[in-house]
Structure formats: structure tokens, C-alpha cells
N, C-alpha and C positions, 0 to 999 in steps of 0.2 A: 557814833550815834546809831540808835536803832530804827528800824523803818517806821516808825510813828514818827519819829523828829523828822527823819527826812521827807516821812507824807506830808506834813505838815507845815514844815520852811520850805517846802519845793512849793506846795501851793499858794500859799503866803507873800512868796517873792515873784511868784508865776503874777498873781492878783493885783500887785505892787504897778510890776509893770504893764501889764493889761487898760490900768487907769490912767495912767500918765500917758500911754500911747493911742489909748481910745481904740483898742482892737479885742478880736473876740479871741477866745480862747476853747478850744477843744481839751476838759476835764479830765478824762480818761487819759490822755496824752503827756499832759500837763504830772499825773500821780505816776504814771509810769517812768517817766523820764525823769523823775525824781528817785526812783531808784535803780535806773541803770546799770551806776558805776560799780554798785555792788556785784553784777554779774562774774566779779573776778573770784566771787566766793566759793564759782559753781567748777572751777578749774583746779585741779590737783597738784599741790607742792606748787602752787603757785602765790606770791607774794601779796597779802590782799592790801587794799591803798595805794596802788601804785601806779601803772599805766592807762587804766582806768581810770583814775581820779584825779589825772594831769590835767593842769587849764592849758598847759597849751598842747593836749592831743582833743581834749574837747572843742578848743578856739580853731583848729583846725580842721575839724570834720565839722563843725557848724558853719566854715567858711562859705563852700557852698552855696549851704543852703540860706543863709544870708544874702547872700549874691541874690538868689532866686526870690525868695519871699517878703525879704528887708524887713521893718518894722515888725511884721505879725510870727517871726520867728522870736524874736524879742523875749516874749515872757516863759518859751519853751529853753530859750537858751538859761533864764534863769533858775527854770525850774533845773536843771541836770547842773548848772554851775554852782547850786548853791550845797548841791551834796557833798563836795570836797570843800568848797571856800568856807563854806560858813558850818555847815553839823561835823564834818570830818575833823576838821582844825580846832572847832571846840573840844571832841570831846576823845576820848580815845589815845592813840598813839600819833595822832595827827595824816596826815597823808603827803604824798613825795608830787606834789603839787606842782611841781617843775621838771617833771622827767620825760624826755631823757637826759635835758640840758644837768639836771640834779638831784641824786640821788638821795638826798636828804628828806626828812621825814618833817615837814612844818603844823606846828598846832599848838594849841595852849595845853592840852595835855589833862582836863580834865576828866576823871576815871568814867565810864560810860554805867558801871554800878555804883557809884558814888550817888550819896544823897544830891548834891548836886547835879552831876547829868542828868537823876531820874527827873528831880524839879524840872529842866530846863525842858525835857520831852513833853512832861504835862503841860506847861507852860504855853511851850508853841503849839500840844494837842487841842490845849483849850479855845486859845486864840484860832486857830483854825475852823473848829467848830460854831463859836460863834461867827467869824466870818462868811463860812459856809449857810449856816442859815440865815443871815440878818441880806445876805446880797443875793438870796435866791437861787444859789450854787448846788445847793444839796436840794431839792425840792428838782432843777433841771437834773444831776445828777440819775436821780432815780427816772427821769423818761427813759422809756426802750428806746434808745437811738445801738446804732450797728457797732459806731465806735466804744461803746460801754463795753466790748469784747477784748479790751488791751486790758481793762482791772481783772482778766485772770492772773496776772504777773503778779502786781499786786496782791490779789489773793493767794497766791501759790507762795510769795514771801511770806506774808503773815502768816500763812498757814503752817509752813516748813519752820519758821524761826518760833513763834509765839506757842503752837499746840505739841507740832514734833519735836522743837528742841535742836533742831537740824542748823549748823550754821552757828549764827550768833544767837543764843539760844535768850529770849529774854526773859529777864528779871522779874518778878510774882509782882513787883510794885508798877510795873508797864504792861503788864497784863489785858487789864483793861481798857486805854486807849487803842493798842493795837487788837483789839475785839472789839469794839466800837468801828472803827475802819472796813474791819473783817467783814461786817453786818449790811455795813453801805453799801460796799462794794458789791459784796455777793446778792442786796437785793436788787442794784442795779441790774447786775449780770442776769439775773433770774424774770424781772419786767421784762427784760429783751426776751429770753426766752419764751416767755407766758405772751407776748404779741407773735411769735412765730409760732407757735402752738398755734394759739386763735386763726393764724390765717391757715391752717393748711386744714382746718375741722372746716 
């Protein structure tokens, strides 16, 4: 999946659980953690879907922090869990979801350029977006809060995959959800900016 599917079932399933647990959720945290597991992309001759996208080295380092925070980890654990369980397995080569106990690669295997994967990105783009405006998300979003400083990652993905080509280079027809994202994120990052400015005049 490309990082519009995963911005958008990470948030999706962040939201999910958010409401069933009745806790709050930090946004920025929430889109970044949703692409973590890709950071295997940024390493050389190295295997991408693989120990990064294990549930259980993710179940393990969220151990912790479970221990410490219980419930209000919750929607952050889904957000990073659902990047291998649910966009990796769909679409792609799958991901080695069980390693090291197994080295095998699980997914359904549908093609990530296929008219179907690109449906499946719009899809969750779409539903994200209205869920984002209809529950007030994208409206908090853009407040200058400090934490709006982790969607340079975010940016720096979309920016590297969607305009450089760098990476998982995407597809003309995912173009524009992942610049739509691009837009949010980066006017977020720039309110924050534009209240530091104002205070130091």
C-alpha cells in the first residue's frame, strides 16, 4: 500500500478505537505512527516488509508502553498495527508478519498498481476525509499546537514518494490523495510556524 492507504486506515482504525475507549487522541502521532514501519525503505540492501512490519516485534515494543498508559495507547497501537495487518496484507507482496518466529511473507497479494489497489487507496482516502471533517479532526488538525511537528515525516514521505519518485514512487492515478494529505499536513506545520513567528515580533 502507499502512504495515502496507510494515512488513512491508520487513522480510521486510530478513530475506531478512540470511540469505543472514549480517549483522546494526539493526530499528528496517530498519521506518523501509521507510517513507521515503512522506515525499512530508508535502509540499504535491506528486505522491505519484514522486521518492521512484524506483529510481534511491534506487540513487543508497544509492551511497555501498554503497561504504562493502558487504554489511551490503544488507538496509537492501532494506528502502526494496521500498516502490516491490514494495507501490507492486502496489497503488495504481503508482509513477514511473524518474524522472526517466520520468515514467510502473508497477504492476499493484491497488485498496489492494479485498478484495484488504486480503488482500495481512494476508498479509504475518501472515507478518511469525510471522517476527518464530519468529527472536527481536520478543523483541530490545522490548530498551531507543538505536536503538529512529527507531520514533517509524513511530509517528507509524501513528498519523497509522490513528487521525487524516491522509494515507492506513486502511481499518476494516487497522485492526488497523496497531495491532498501533502496540503493538510504542510498547512498544519506552517499555522504552527506562523504562531511562532507572531510571538517573537
Amino acid at each position: 500500500m502507499f502512504a495515502v492507504g496507510h494515512l488513512a486506515i491508520g487513522y480510521l482504525t486510530a478513530k475506531v478505537f478512540q470511540k469505543v475507549l472514549k480517549t483522546e487522541v494526539n493526530l499528528p502521532l496517530v498519521f506518523l505512527l501509521s507510517l513507521i514501519p515503512d522506515a525499512d525503505l530508508l535502509v540499504r540492501n535491506h528486505l522491505h516488509r519484514g522486521p518492521t512490519h512484524s506483529l510481534i516485534v511491534i506487540s513487543l515494543i508497544f509492551i511497555p508502553i501498554a503497561l504504562y498508559y493502558r487504554k489511551r495507547c490503544v488507538p496509537y497501537f492501532a494506528a502502526l498495527f494496521q500498516h502490516s495487518l491490514i494495507g501490507d496484507f492486502l496489497t503488495g507482496e504481503g508482509a513477514r508478519l511473524f518474524w522472526p518466529l517466520d520468515f514467510a511473507f502473508y497477504g492476499v497479494g493484491i497488485s498496489m498498481r492494479s485498478l484495484e489497489g488504486i480503488l482500495l487507496e481512494w476508498l479509504s482516502f475518501l472515507v478518511a476525509m469525510v471522517v476527518l471533517a464530519k468529527s472536527g479532526d481536520l478543523k483541530l488538525l490545522l490548530k498551531p499546537r507543538k505536536t503538529n511537528l512529527l507531520l514533517t515525516v509524513p511530509v517528507g514521505v509524501i513528498w519523497l514518494s509522490a513528487v521525487m519518485g524516491f522509494g515507492q514512487d506513486v502511481p499518476l492515478g494516487l497522485l492526488v490523495p497523496h497531495l491532498v494529505f501533502l496540503a493538510v499536513f504542510a498547512l498544519s506545520i506552517l499555522n504552527l510556524a506562523r504562531r511562532f513567528a507572531e510571538k517573537d515580533i
